[in-house]
N, C-alpha and C positions, 0 to 999 in steps of 0.2 A: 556846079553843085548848089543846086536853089533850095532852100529851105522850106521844105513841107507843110513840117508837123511839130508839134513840142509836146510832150503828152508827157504825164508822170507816174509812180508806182512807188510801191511800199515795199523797202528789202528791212525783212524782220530778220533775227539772226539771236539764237541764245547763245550769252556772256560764259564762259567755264567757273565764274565767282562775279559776285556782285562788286561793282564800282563806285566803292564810294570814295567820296573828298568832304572838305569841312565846305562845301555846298551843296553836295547832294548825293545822292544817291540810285544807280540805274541798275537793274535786274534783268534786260534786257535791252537787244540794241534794237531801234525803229528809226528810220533813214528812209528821207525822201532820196529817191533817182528821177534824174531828170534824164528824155529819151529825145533828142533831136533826129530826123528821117530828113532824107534829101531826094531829089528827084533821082540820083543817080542810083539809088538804093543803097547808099552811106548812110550807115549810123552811128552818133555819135551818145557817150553813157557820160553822168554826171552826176554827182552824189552830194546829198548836206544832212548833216547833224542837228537835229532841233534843241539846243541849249539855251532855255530861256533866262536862268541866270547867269549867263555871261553875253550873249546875241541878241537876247530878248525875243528868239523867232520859237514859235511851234510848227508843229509841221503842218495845221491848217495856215497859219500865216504863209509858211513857204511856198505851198503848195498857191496861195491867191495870190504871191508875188509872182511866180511864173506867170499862170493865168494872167495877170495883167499883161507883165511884158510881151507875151506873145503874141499877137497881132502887130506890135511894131518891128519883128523880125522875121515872122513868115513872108513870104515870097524873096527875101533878102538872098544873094549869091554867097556862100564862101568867102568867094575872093572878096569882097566885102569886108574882110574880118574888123580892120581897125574901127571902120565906120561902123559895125554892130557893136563889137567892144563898147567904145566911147557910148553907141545909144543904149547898151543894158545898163549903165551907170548912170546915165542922165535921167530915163524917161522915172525913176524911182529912185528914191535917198533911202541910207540905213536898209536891210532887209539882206545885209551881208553874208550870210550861208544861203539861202535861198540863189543869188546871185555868182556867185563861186559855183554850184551845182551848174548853174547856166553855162556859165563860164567855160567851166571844164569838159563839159560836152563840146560846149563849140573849136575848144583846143585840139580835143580829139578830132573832129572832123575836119578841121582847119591841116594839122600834122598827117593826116591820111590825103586827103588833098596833096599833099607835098610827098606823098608815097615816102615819111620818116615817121623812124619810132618819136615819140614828142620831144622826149630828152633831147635829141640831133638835132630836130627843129629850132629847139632853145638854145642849141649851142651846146649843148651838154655830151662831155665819153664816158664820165665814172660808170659805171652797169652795176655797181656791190657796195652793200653800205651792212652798215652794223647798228642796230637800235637799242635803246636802255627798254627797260618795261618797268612797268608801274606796278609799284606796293600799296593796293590801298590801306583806305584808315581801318584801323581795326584797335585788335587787343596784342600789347606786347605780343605773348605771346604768339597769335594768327599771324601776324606781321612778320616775327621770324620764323615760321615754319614755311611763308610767300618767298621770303626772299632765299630761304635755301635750297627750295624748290626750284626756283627762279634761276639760280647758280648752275645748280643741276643740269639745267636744261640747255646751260650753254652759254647765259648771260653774262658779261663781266661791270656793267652797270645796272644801278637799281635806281628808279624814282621812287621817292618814298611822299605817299601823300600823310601831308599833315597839319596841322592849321583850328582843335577846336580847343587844345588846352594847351597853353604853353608849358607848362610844368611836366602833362604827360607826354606832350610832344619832345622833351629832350629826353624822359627815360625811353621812349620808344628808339627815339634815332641813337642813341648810345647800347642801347641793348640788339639794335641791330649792327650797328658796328661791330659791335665785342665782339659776334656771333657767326663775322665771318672772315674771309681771310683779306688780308692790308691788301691783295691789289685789284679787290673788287672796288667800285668808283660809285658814289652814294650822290646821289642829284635829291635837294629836300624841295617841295611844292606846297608853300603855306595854302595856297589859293585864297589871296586877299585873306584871310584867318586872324592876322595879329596886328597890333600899332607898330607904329616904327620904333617907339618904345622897349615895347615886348622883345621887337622882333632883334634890338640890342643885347638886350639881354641875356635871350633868347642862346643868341648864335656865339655871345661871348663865355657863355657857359660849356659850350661843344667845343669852341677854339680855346679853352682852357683845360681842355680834357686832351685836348691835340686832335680833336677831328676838325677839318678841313673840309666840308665839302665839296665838289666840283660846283657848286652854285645853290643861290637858296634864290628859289621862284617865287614870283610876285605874294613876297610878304604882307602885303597891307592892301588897302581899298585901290581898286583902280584908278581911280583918278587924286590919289594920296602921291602925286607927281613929289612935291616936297620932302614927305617919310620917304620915298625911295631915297634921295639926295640923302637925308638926314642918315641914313642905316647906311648908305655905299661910305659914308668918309667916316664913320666909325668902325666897320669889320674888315677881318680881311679877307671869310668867306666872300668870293662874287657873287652876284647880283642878276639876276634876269629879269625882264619885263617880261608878261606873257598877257595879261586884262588889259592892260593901261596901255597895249599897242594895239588898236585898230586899224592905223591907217600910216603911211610917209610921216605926213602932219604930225601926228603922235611922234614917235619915234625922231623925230629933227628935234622937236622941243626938250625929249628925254638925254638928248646924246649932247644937244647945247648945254644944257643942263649939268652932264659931266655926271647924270643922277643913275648910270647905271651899265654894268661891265659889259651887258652880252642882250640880244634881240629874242626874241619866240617870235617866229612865224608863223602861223597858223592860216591856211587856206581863208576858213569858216570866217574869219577874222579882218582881212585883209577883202574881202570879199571876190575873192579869186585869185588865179596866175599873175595878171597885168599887174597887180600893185605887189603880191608878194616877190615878186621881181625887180621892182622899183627900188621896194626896202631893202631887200639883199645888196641893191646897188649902194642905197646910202649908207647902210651902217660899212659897207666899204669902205666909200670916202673917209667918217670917220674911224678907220682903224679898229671895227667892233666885230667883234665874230655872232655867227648869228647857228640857235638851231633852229632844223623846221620840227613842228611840233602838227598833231591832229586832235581832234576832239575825241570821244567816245564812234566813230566813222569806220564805215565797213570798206573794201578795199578798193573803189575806185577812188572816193577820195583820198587816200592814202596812197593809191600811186599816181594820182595829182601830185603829191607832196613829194615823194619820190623825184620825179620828173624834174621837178621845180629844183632840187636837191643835186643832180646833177647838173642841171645849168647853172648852177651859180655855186660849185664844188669848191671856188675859191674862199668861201666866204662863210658857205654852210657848210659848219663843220662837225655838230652836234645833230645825235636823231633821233626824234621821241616818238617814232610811229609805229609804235608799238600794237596800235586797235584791232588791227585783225590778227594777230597775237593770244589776244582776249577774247577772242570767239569760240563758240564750243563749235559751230559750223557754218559756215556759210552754202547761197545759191548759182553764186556767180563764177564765171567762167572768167579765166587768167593765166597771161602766157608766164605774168610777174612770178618770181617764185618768192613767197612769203614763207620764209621756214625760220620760224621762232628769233632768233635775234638777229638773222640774214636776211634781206633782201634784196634781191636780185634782177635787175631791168632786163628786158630779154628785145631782139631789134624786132617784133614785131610790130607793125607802122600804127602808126597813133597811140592811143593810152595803152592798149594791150591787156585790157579788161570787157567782158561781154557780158548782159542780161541774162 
């Protein structure tokens, strides 16, 4: 299986409600796919989210990171894989969703080579996961008409984004509390939003009302490595890193550190499989449970994530892939079954997503 071709494409897809966070705001989804061809006439699909407040990438950068890469991996074999791996990481530094995209493609083609669905390849049996979905930022009230809606539809967790007023961010999360019943599970997402200060005060206000969250997400600036530590040994909500983990490197510092309860995985982040794999293995070692998490990404990245999600089922236990959830449609072809807060891996071989 010799590498052809690498060529890219634009999967546009409208949102059912606008996505916002205290960083931004998306009205609709636009995602680079990346398309690897082989001589056997295998192809392999790869997908990335252009998030420039958090990746720094757009989708012209994306798209001129492939273009680069690609001339040092055409005519390369498959079986090749580790040695192209290790060369899409070298010949270019940083350009992390753009490179996951790559990635992911050649996983898929790499897992069809092996005539397995990816997961099997990776080691992975789970086939059924259950995901939270996302409440974005709104007004009280919009926020509880999202999450009962949300309820509705089968969900028994909510992420709630929130992150630009500390004051209205606890009447929001308490008025959605009240509003719904004790054994739905409330996941909060400052996205970097408040100081380590705030975010004391913050959560000591909620845990004196008796809510608890399942976790409060990366409360302060991403590399506010210290306000993590500072807010973990003050509250007794946990803790997740989600900006402030890029890479292994990240994540060893934070878990020595003792600065934080649980990992976020993110493809776009990790810059593909190889490393978010790694990380699953170390927050292992240190006894830290980890969820996998996706950007605003349409569903082959997502059942990247998926994939990923099953081979390291020990470890990842939490699932925020909720994004094709969020879609009012998509154009892509999927043997995955994405049905509202179920997802479901099905054996057919490689990623199990088509153009």
């Amino acid at each position: 299986m010799k590498i052809l071709n690498i060529h890219t494409r634009t999967l546009k897809a409208p949102l059912k409600n606008p996505f916002i966070t205290s960083l931004r705001r998306v009205d609709a989804l636009e995602d680079l796919v990346v398309i690897v061809e082989c001589d056997d006439g295998s192809v392999g699909y790869g997908e990335g989210a252009p998030t420039p407040v958090i990746t720094g990438e757009t989708m012209g950068s994306m798209a001129a990171c492939i273009a680069y890469i690609k001339p040092h991996i055409i005519g390369r074999d498959i079986e090749e894989f580790d040695s192209i791996i290790s060369l899409l990481h070298t010949v270019i530094l940083k350009n992390t969703t753009a490179k996951s995209a790559l990635e992911i493609a050649l996983y898929d083609l790499k897992s069809q080579s092996e005539k397995l669905p990816l997961f099997r390849m990776l080691g992975g049996t789970q086939t059924s996961f259950s995901t939270d979905i996302t409440i974005s930022m709104g007004s009280v009230e919009k926020m509880i008409a999202d999450a009962l809606s949300a309820v509705a539809l089968g969900y028994n967790t909510l992420k709630i984004k929130i992150g630009d007023n500390p004051e209205k961010d606890v009447e929001r999360i308490v008025a959605i509390h009240d509003a719904l019943d004790k054994n739905i599970g409330l996941r909060l997402d400052a996205n970097q939003g408040w100081s380590a200060q705030e975010s004391v005060t913050l959560l000591h206000a909620l845990e004196k009302k008796g809510i608890i969250a399942e976790f409060i997400e990366q409360p302060v600036a991403a590399d506010d490595f210290e306000g993590l530590k500072y807010i973990k040994e003050r509250v007794q909500t946990p803790l997740l890193a989600d900006e402030s983990i890029f890479s292994v490197k990240d994540a060893r510092k934070l878990l020595e550190m003792q600065a934080i309860d649980y990992v976020n995985i993110k493809l776009a982040k990790t810059a593909g499989i190889t490393e978010a794999l790694k990380l699953a293995d170390l927050s292992k070692e240190f006894g830290v449970k980890c969820m996998i998490g996706c950007m605003l990404e349409g569903p082959i990245s997502v059942a990247a994530g998926v994939h990923v999600a099953s081979a390291k089922a020990d470890v990842i236990t939490m699932f925020d892939l909720d994004a094709v959830a969020l879609l009012a449609s998509h154009s892509l072809q999927s043997t995955i079954d994405f049905n509202e807060s179920k997802i479901i891996l099905s054996e057919e071989i490689g990623l199990g997503i088509g153009y």
